[in-house]
C-alpha positions in Angstrom: 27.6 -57.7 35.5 30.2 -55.2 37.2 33.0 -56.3 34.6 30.5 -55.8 31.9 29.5 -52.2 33.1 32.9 -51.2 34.0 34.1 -52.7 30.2 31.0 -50.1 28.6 31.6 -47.3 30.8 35.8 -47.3 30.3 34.3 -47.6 26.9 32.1 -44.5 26.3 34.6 -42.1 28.8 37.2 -43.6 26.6 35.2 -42.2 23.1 34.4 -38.8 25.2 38.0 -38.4 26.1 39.4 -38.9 22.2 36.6 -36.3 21.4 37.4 -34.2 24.3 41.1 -34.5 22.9 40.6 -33.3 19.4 37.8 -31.2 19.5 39.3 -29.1 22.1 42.8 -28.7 20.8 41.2 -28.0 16.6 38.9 -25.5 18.9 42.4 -24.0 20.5 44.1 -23.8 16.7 41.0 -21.6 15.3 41.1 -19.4 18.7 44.9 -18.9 18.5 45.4 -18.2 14.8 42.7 -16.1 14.4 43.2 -14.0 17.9 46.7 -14.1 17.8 49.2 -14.1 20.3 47.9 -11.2 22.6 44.1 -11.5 21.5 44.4 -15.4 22.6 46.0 -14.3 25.9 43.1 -12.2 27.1 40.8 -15.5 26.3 42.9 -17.7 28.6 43.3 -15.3 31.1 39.5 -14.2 31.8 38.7 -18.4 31.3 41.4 -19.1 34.3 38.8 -16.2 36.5 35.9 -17.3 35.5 37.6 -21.0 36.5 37.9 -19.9 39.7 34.5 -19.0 40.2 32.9 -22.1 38.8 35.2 -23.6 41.1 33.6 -21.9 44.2 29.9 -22.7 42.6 31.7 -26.3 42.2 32.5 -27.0 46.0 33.1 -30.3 45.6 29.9 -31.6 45.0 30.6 -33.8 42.4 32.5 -35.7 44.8 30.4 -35.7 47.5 27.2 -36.5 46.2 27.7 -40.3 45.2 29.0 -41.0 48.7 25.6 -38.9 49.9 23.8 -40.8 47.3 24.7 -44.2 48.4 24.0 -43.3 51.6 20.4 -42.3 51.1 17.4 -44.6 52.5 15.0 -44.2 49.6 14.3 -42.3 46.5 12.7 -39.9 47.6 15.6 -38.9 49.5 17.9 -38.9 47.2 15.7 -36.8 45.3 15.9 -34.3 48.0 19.7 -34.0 48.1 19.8 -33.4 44.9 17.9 -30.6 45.4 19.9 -29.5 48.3 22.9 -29.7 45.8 21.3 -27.5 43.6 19.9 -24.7 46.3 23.8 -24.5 47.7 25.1 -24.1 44.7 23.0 -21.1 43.2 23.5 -19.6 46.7 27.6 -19.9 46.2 26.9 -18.3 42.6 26.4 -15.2 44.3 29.3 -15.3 46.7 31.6 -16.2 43.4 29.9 -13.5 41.4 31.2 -11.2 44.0 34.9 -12.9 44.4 35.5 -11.9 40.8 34.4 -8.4 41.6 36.8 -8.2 44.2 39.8 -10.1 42.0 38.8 -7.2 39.6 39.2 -4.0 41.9 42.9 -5.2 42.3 44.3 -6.0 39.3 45.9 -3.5 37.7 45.0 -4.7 33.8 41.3 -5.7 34.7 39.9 -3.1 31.8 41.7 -5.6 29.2 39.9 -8.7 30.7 36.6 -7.1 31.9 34.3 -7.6 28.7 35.4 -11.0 28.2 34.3 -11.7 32.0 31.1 -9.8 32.2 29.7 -11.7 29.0 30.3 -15.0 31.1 29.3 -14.4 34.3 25.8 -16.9 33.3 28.6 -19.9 33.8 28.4 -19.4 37.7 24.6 -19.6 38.1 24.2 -22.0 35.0 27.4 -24.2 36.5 25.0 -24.2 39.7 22.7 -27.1 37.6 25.5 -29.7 36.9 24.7 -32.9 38.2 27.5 -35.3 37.0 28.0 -36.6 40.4 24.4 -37.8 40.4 25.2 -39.6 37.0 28.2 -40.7 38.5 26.4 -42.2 41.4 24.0 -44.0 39.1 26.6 -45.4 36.9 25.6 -43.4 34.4 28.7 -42.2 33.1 28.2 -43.4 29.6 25.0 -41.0 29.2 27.3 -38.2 30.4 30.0 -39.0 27.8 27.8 -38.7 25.5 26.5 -35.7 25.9 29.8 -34.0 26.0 30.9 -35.3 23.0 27.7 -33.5 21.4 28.4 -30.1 23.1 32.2 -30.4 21.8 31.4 -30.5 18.7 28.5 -28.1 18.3 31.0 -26.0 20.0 34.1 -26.9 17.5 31.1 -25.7 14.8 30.7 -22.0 16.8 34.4 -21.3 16.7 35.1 -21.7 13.8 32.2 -19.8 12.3 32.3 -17.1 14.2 35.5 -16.1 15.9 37.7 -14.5 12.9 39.8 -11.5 14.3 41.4 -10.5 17.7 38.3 -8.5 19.1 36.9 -11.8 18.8 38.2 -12.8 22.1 35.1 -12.1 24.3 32.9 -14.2 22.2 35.6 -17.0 22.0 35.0 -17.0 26.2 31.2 -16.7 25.7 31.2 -19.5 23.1 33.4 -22.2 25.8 31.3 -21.1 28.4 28.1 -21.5 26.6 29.2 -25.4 25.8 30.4 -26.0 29.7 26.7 -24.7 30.4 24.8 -26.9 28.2 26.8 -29.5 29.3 25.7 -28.8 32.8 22.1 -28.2 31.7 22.1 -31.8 29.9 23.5 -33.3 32.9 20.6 -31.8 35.1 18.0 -33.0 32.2 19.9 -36.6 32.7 19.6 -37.1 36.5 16.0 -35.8 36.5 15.1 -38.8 34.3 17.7 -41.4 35.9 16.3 -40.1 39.1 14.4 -36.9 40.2 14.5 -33.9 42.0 12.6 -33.2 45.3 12.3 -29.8 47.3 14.5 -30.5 50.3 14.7 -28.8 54.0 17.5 -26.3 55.2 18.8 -29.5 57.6 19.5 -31.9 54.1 21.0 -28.7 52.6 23.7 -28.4 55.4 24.4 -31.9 55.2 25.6 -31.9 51.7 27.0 -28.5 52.6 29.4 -30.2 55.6 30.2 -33.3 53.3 31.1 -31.3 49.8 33.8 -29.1 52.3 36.5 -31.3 52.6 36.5 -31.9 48.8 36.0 -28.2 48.1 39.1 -27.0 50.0 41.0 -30.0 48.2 40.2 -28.7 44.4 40.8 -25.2 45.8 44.4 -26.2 46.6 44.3 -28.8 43.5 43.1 -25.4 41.3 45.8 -23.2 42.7 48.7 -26.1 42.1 47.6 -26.3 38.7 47.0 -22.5 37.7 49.6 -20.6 39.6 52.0 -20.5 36.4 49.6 -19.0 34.1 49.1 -16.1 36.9 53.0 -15.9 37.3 53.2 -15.6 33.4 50.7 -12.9 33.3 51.9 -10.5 35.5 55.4 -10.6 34.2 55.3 -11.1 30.5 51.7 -9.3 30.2 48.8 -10.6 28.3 50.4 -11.6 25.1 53.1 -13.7 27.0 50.0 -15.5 28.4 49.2 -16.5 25.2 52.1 -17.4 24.4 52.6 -19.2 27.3 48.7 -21.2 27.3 49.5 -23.2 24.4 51.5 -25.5 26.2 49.6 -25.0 29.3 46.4 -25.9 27.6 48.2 -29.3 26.2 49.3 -30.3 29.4 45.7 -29.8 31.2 44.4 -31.6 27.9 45.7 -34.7 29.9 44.2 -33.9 33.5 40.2 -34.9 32.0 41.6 -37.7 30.5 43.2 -39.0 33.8 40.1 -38.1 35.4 37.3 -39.9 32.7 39.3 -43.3 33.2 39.7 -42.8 37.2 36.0 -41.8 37.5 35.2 -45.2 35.8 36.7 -46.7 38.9 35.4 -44.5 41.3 31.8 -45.0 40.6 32.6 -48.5 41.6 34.7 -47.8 44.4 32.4 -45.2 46.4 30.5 -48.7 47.2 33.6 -51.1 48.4 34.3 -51.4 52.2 37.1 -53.8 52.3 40.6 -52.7 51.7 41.5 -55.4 49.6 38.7 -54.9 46.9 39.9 -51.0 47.1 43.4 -51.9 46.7 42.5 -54.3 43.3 40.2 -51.5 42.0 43.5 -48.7 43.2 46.3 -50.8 41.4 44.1 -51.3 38.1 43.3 -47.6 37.7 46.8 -46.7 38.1 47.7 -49.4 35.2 45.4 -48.5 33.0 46.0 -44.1 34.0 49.9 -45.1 33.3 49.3 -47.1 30.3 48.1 -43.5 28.8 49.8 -40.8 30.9 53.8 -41.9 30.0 53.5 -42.6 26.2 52.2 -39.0 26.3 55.0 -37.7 28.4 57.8 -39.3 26.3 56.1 -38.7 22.8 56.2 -35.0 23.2 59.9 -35.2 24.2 60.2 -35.6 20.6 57.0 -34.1 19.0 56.3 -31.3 21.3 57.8 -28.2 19.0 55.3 -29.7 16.0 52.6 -30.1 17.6 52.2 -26.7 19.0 53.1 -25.2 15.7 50.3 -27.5 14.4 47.7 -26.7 16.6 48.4 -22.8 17.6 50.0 -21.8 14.8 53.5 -20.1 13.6 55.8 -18.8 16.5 54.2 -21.7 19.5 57.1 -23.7 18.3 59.2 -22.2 20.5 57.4 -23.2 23.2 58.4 -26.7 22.7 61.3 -26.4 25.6 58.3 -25.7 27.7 55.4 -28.4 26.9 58.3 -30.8 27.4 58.8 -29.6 31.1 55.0 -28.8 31.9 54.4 -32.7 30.8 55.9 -34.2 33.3 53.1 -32.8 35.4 50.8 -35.5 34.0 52.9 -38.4 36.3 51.9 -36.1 39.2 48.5 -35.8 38.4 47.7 -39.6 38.3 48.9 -40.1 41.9 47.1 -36.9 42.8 43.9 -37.7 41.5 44.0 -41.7 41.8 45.8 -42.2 45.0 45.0 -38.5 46.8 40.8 -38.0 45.8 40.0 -41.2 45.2 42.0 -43.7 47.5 42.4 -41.2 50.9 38.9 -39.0 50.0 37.1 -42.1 50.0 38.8 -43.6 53.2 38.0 -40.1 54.6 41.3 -39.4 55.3 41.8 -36.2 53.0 44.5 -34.2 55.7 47.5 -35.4 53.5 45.7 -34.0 50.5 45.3 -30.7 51.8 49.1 -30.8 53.0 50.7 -32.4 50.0 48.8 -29.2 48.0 49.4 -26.5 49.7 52.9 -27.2 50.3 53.0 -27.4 47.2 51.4 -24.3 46.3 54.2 -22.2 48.6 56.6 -23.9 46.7 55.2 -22.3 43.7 54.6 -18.9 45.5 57.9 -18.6 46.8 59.8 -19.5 44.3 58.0 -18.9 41.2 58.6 -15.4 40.6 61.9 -15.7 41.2 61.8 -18.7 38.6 59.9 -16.6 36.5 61.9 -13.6 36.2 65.3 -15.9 35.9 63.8 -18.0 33.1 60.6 -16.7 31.8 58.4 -19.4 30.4 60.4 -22.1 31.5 61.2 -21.3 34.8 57.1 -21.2 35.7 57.4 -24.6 34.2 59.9 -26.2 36.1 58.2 -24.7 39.5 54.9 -25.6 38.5 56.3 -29.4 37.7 58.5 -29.5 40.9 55.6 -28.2 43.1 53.2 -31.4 41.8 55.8 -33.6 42.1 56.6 -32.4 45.9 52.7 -32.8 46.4 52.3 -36.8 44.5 55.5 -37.3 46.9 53.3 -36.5 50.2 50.0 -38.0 48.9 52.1 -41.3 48.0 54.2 -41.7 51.5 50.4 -40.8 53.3 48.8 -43.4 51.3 52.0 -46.0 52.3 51.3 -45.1 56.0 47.7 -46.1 56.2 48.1 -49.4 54.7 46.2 -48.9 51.6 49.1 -48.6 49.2 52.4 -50.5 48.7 55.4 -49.4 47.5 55.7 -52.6 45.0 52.1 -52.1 44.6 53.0 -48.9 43.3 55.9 -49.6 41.3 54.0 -52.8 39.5 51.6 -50.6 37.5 54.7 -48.0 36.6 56.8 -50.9 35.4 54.1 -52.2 33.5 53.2 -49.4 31.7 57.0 -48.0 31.8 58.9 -50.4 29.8 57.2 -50.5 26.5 57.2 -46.5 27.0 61.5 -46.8 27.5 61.2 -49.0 24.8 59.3 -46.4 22.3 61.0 -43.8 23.8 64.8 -45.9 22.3 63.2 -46.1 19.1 61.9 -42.6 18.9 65.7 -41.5 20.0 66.9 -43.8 17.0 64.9 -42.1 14.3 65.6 -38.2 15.6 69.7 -39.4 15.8 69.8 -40.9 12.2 68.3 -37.4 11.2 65.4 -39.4 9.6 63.2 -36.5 8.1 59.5 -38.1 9.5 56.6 -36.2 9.3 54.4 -35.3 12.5 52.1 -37.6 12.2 54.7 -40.3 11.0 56.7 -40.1 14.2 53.1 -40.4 15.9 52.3 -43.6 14.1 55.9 -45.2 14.9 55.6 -44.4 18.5 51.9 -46.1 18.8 52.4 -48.9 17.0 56.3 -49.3 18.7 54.4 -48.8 22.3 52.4 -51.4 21.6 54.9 -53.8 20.2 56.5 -52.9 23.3 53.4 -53.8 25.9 52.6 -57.1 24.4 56.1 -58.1 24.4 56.6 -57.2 28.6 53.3 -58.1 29.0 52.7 -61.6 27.4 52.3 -63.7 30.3 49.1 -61.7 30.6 48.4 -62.1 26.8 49.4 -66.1 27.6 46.6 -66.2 29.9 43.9 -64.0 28.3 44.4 -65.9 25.1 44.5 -69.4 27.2 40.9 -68.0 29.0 39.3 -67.5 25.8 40.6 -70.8 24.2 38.7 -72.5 27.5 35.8 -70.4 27.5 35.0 -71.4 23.9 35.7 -75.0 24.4 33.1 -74.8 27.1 30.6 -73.6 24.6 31.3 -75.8 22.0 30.4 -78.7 24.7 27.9 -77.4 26.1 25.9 -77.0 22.5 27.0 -80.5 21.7 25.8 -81.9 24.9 22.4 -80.0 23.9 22.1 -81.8 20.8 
């Protein structure tokens, strides 16, 4: 029964993800073409504020509920946390509301970003109503999944019937706003039929206020690691070198929700598993199947990258190609960060390497990054912002070693695994762009799928050998147990 739910859950976060791939990025192409450069800038820059204050609202409280949840001795108190989720969060609306008031009053460009801001501000309060942990907790996922890939799409719709010009730019933020809030809203219309919401006392809301912490200050610290570039870029190219500059930024964070849907499938079954063994299974098979995704990606843009962008944002993001193929690497990072760092040590409680893998790793991007940003421009914020994730998946990975829950070779087996038929693409990829073969985009795309693939079943036949050899047995079993009926 677990396999089975795991197989339909991987399943549906699997069919959000591909939605929450393409929508997103055809959304990105109708935003940047029609905004332009500078008009697109402004967007991304008031979206990366408003992120931070739906990260405040956020405090971790996706991640803490399902532990809260599973701790809970009846329904009717997990009804009540629930609604102690909701009654901290709407308070912490207010206290974001004012932390963008304050960003505001010292930035020196706020006038350019204030209407796209002030139209959006609903997000913090409506962000307040998301209840995805709950789902989580309930194994639920699928019904979340679907529901985004609904929103996407009726949001895909708004764009591109509405935004048109570069004063457009405000409603382009209202419009992704609007489609995270009714995401939010359906996930709160979800968990009240999964489950239900009870008034709770001022005790149950500090208690899910003390548990969410730890996890709040680690997505603060996760947030800054991933955003600082985009706020180096800003305030030395401007607004229009943010644009420039978010098209490659937006592709590499395309890959940080898809890390997360297939982790989370694991996680929902992990928040109940006290053994370290079970934890290390469920750990190593996350990571195989994260890294079965994450380094095709990495090495296919090596050779697409320039394309793409033009593709998706328009004439002129080609030349941003030298910097999606730096900022990808970040995706490696991001796997052990999120499967090794939140999931692994957060649900071990032991989330002090976290908090020190990020922020040094966020010095190492303050520190250096304007330097590297004045040097090199674009490419210098993307060579801090990769060696800062890498310095942090380095800490998580030696803290994880040290409490036993992680081998090396443990490590390395999923890499390998996943690595080979990617070194092998990667060779025949590197063959075709030597030979001067003139492929189109989506021709090299095709050749590098079907070559991965090739690739996996060839290093990975002994597990095809025993599949195959499983099924073979399983259907032999059938066959006698219907003739033994007859």
């Amino acid at each position: 029964m677990q396999k089975r739910r795991i197989a339909w859950t991987m399943l549906a976060a699997l069919a959000s993800e591909a939605v929450n791939k393409v929508v997103p990025l055809v959304t990105m192409h109708f935003a940047a073409t029609r905004l332009g450069a500078a008009g697109f800038g402004v967007a991304q820059f008031a979206m990366w504020l408003l992120d931070w204050g739906i990260l405040l609202v956020a405090f971790g409280y996706a991640q803490a509920i399902p532990v809260l949840m599973r701790r809970a001795g009846s329904d009717a108190e997990k009804h009540q946390l629930i609604g102690a989720l909701i009654l901290d969060r709407l308070l912490l609306a207010f206290a974001a509301l004012f932390f963008l008031g304050l960003v505001g009053a010292t930035n020196p460009d706020w006038g350019i970003y204030l209407p796209a801001v002030a139209a959006s501000v609903f997000i913090l309060f409506v962000s307040a109503l998301d209840l995805s942990g709950v789902l989580i907790a309930g194994q639920k996922v699928w019904a979340y999944s679907l529901l985004m890939i609904i929103v996407k799409f009726a949001s895909l719709f708004a764009v591109w019937r509405f935004i048109q010009a570069p004063q457009d730019a405000s409603l382009f933020v209202i419009i992704s706003n609007g489609a995270n809030g009714a995401i939010c809203i359906g996930s709160l219309v979800l968990a009240i039929r999964y489950s239900g919401v009870a008034m709770p006392s001022l005790k149950q809301m500090k208690i899910v206020f003390r548990l969410a912490a730890p996890f709040a200050l680690s997505l603060l610290a996760f947030l800054c690691v991933e955003r600082f570039d985009l706020y180096l870029v800003e305030r030395s190219l401007g607004a229009e070198g943010a644009g420039w500059y978010s098209g490659p930024a937006k592709l590499m964070q395309s890959l940080v929700p898809l890390i997360a849907a297939i982790s989370t499938v694991f996680y929902s079954e992990m928040v109940g598993i006290h053994d370290d063994a079970s934890l290390g299974k469920h750990l190593r098979f996350s990571l195989l199947c994260v890294m079965t995704f994450v380094l095709p990606l990495i090495v296919g843009v090596w050779f697409t990258g320039a394309e793409i962008l033009q593709l998706i944002f328009g004439p002129g993001f080609e030349s941003q190609g030298g910097t999606l193929s730096i900022l990808v690497l970040n995706g490696f990072a991001h796997a052990v960060i999120v499967v090794i760092g939140f999931q692994t040590l957060g649900l071990r409680h032991r989330m002090r390497p976290v908090y020190v893998a990020l922020l040094a790793a966020l010095l190492v991007g303050i520190i250096a990054g304007p330097t590297m940003t004045e040097l090199w421009g674009y490419r210098g914020a993307a060579i801090i912002s990769v060696a800062s994730r890498w310095l942090a998946a380095a800490i998580i990975l030696m803290a994880a070693r040290k409490a036993g829950l992680l081998h090396l070779r443990e490590f390395a087996e999923p890499v390998w695994r996943a690595g080979l038929p990617t070194l092998g693409m990667g060779i025949v990829l590197a063959t075709v762009a030597y030979q001067a073969a003139q492929l189109s985009i989506m021709a090299t795309i095709t050749l590098g799928i079907v070559s991965y693939v090739l690739f996996f079943m060839l290093t990975n036949r002994h597990d095809a050998r025993r599949i195959y050899q499983n099924l073979i047995r399983k259907s032999k079993d059938v066959n006698h147990r219907g003739a033994h009926r007859q």
